[in-house]
C-alpha positions in Angstrom: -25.3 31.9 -4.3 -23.2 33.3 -1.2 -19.7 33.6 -1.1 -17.2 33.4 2.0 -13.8 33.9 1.5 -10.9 32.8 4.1 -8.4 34.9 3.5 -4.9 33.2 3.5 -3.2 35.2 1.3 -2.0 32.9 -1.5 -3.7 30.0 0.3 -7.0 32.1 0.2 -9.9 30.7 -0.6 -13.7 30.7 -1.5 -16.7 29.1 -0.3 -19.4 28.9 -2.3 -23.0 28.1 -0.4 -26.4 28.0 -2.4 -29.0 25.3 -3.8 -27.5 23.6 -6.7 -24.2 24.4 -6.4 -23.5 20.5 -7.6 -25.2 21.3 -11.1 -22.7 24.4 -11.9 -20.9 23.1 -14.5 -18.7 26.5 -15.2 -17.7 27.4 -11.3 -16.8 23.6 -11.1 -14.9 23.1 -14.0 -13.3 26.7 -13.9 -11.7 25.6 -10.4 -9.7 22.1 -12.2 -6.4 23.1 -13.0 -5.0 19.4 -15.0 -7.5 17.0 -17.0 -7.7 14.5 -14.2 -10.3 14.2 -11.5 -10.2 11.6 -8.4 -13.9 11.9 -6.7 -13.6 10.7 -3.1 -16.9 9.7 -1.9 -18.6 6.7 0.5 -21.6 3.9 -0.7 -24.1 6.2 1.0 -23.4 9.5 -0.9 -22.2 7.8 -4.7 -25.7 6.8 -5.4 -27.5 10.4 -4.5 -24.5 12.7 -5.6 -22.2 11.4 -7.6 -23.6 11.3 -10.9 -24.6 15.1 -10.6 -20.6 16.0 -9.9 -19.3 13.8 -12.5 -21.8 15.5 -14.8 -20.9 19.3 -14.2 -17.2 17.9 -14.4 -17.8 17.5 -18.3 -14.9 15.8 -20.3 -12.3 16.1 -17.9 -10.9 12.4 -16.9 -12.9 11.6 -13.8 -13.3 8.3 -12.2 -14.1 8.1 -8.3 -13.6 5.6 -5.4 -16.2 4.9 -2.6 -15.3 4.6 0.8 -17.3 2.3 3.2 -19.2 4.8 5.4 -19.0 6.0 9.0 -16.3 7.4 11.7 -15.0 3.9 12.0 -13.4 3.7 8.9 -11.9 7.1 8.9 -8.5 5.0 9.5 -4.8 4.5 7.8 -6.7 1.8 6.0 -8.7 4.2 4.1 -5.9 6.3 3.5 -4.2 3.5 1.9 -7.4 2.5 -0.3 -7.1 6.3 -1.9 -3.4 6.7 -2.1 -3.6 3.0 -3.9 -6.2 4.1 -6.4 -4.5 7.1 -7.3 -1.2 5.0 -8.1 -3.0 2.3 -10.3 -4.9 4.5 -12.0 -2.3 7.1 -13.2 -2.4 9.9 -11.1 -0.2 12.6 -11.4 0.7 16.3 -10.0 -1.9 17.8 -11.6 -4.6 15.6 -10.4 -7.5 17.4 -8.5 -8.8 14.8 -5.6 -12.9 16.1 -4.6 -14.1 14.9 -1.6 -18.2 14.4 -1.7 -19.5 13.4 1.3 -19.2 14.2 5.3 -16.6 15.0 7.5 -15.0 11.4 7.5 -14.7 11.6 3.8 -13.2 14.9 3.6 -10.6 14.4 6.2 -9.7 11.4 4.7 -9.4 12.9 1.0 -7.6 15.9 2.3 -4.7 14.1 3.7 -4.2 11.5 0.9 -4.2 15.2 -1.2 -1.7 16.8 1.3 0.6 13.8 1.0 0.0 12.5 -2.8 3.1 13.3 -4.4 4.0 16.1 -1.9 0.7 17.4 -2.5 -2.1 18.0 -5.1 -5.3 20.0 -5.4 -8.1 19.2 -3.0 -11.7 21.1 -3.1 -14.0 20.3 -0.4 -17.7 19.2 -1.9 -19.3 18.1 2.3 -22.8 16.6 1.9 -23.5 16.9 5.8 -23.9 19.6 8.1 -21.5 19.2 10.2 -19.0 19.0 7.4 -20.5 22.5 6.0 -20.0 24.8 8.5 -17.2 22.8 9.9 -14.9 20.3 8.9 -14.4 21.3 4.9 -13.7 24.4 6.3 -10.0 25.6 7.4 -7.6 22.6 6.2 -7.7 20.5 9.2 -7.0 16.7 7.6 -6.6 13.6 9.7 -7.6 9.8 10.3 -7.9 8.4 13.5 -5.5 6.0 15.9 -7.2 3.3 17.8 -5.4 5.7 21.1 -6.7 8.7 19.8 -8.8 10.8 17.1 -7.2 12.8 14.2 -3.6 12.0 15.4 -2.5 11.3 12.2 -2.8 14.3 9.5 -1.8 17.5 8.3 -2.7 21.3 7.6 -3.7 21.3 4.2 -6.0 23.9 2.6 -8.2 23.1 -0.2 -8.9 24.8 -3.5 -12.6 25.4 -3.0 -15.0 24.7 -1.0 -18.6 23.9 -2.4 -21.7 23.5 -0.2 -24.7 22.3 -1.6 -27.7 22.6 0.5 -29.9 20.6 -1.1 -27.6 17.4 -0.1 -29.0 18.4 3.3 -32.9 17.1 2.2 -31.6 13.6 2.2 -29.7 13.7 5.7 -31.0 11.7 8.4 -32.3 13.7 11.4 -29.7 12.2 13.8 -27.1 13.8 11.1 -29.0 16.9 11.0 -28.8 17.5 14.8 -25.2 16.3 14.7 -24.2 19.7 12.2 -26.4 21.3 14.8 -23.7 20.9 17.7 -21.1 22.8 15.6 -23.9 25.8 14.5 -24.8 26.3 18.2 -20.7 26.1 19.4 -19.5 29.0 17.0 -22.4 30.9 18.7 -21.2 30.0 22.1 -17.9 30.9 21.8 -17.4 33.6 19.2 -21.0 35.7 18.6 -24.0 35.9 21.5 -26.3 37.4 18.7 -25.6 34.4 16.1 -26.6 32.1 19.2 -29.7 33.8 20.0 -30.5 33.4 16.1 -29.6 29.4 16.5 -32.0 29.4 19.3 -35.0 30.9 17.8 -34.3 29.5 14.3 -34.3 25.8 15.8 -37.7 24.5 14.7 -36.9 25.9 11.3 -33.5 24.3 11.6 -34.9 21.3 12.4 -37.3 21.4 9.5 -34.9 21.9 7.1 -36.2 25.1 5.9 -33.6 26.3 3.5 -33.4 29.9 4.3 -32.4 29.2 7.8 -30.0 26.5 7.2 -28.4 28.7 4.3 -28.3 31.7 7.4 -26.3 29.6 9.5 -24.2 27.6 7.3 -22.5 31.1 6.2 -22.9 33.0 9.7 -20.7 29.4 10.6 -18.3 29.8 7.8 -18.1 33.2 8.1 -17.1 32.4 12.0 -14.3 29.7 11.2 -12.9 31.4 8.4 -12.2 34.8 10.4 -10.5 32.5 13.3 -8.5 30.4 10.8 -6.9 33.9 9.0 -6.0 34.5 12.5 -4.4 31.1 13.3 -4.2 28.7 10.5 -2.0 26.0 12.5 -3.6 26.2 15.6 -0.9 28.2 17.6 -3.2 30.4 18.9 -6.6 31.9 18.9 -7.9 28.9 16.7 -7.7 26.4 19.4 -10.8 28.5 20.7 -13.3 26.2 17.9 -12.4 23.3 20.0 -14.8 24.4 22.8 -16.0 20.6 23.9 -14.0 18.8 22.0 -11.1 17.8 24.4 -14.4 16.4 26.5 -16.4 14.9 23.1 -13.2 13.5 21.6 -12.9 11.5 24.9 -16.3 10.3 24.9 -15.9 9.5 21.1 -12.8 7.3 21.7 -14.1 5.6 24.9 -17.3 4.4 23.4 -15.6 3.4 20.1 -15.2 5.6 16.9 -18.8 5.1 14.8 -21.1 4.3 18.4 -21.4 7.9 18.5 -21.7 10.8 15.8 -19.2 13.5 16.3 -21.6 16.4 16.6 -23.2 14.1 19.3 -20.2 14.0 21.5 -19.0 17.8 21.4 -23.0 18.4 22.0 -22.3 16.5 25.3 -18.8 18.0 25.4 -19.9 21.5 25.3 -22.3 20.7 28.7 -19.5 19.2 30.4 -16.8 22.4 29.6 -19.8 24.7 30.5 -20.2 22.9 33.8 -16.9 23.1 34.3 -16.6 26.5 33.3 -19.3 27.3 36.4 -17.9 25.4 38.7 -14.2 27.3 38.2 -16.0 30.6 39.0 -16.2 31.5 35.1 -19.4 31.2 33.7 -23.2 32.3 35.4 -25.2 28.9 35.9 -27.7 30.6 34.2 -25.8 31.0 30.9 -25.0 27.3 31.4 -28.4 26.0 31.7 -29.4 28.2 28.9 -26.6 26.5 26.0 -27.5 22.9 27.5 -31.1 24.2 27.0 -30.1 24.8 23.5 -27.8 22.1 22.8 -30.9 19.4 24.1 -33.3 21.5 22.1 -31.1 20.0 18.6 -32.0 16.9 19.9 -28.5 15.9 20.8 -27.3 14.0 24.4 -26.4 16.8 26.7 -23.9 14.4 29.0 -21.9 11.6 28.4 -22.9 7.7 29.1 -22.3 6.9 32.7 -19.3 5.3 33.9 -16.5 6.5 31.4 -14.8 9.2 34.1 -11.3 7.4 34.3 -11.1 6.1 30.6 -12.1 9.6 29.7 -9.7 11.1 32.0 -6.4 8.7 30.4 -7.7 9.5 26.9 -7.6 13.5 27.4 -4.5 13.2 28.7 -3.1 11.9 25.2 -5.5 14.3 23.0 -3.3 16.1 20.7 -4.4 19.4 22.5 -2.4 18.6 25.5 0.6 20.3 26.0 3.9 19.4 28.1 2.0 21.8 31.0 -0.7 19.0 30.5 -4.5 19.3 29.3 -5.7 22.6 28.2 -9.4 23.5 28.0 -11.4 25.9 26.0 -14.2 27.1 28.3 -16.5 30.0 28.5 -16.4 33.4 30.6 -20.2 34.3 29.1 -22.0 33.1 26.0 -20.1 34.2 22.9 -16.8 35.0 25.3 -14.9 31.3 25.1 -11.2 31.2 26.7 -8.2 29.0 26.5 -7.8 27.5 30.1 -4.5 25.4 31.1 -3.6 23.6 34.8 -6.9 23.4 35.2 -8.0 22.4 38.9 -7.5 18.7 39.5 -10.6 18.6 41.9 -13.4 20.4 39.7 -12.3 18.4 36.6 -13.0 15.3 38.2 -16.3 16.6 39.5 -17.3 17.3 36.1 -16.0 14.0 34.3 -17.7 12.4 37.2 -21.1 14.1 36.8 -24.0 12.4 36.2 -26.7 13.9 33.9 -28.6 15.4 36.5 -25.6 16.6 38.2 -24.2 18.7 35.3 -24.9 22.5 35.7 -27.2 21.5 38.3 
């Protein structure tokens, strides 16, 4: 098993990555503090997970609520459904909430811990990729507003973090590719030698082979954890992990939560803050080409569905990363250099939102 720790001082943390992580019944149990257990998961994880959990979880008081699955639902509504169950069923202080499954699942469970009687304990058990080496990691909870994505949340950091790997046999391939988007972005803005790994590792990536994904599921977590020790709130230096994300939360939004998978749309919003990164004088087309090269090599969309530029444009303008100066952009000055950009020019961020797919980094 490997072990990343972010270091928060008392808020520190560890993260725990290896095959069969699900079956250790000592680490699990040894990280409950009460006697009751709340298991957070969706109908497509409870049948292929849950009973493994709930068995390493012993004789503790466990019961567990399914969420319906997908982006869609990550809503107030689901909130609701978790805060309910834990107020029928008994809950108290000392309750530990688990959230099995993706991204949508832990966000959700996160926040209902952050705001369940002032706050409870939360460990992070992501069955996804994407949720591996990036979502379960750093205490970034939320649900989504129909005017914007993860508008509604809080900083909340959990107890644990466990990553199975095995969970990632069962993962459908768009899924897999989807993770892939946050592996390749961590390279591209924060290490050019873990991105030249990402690039040659792809086919075994994409094959699941288990020593590569276990590679870059710490090399990730190592990545986000050393920025989030930096910045925990996102004052600072952590805003630099939303390279494409003001652009893929856009595209997310305009197409309607759930059409497309996160990792899709900051896949296609890395391309478009790389294009824009050239065409501001920042960034060699050549470096460009090369991450979209990458990025379409995951088998993810490397631009955004035609015809969106204005929605796009009104939807950035509310993203939660926009400031009273207006939007601000993470973009990159080389791969592995990314930079915090604001008042960026009116004329070449309209020639990028307006870009068709052959026209990006062209």
């Amino acid at each position: 098993m490997e072990t990343v720790t972010l270091d928060l001082g008392e808020k520190s943390y560890p993260i725990y990555i290896g095959g069969n992580v699900l079956n250790d019944a000592d680490l699990i149990q040894g990280l409950i503090r009460g006697r009751d257990v709340l298991i957070v998961t969706n109908e497509t994880i409870s049948p292929l997970y849950l009973h493994r959990l709930k068995q390493s979880l012993g004789d503790l008081r466990v019961d567990h609520l399914e969420l319906p699955d997908g982006e869609e639902h990550k809503t107030l509504t689901s909130l609701d459904k978790v805060v309910t169950h834990l107020l029928q069923h008994g809950h108290k202080r000392t309750t530990t909430i688990m959230a099995l499954g993706g991204g949508v699942v832990g966000d959700t469970a996160g926040f209902a811990a952050a705001t369940y009687q002032r706050g409870v304990d939360f460990i992070q058990v992501p069955t996804t990729l994407l949720s591996q080496v990036d979502s379960s990691v750093g205490g970034k909870t939320a649900v989504n507003h129909a005017l914007g994505k993860n508008m509604i949340g809080a900083f909340y950091q959990p107890k644990a973090v466990l990553i199975d790997t095995t969970t990632l046999t069962t993962l459908p391939e768009r899924e897999l590719s989807a993770g892939l988007a946050e592996v390749i972005k961590h390279g591209a803005l924060a290490d050019a030698d873990y991105l030249n790994l990402v690039e040659v590792s792809m086919p075994a990536l994409l094959a699941r082979d288990p020593d590569a994904l276990t590679q870059v599921i710490k090399r990730s977590c190592e990545i986000k954890a050393s920025v989030v020790a930096q910045d925990e709130k996102e004052t600072g230096v952590r805003a630099l992990l939303n390279l494409g994300h003001t652009f893929g939360h856009a595209i997310e939004n305009a197409m309607g939560y759930g059409s497309w998978l996160h990792g899709e749309a900051v896949g296609a919003g890395m391309v478009m803050a790389a294009d824009l990164s050239v065409r501001l004088g920042m960034l060699d087309r050549e470096d460009g080409i090369r991450l979209r090269n990458i990025i379409a090599s995951a088998g993810l969309p490397v631009a955004p569905p035609p015809g969106l530029g204005n929605m796009m444009l009104e939807l950035m303008a509310r993203d939660k990363k926009a400031t009273d100066a207006g939007l601000r952009f993470i973009l990159l000055e080389g791969l592995g250099q990314a930079r915090l950009i604001a008042d960026v020019d009116a004329d070449r961020l309209s020639e990028t939102i307006n870009a068709s797919d052959q026209e990006l980094l062209a």
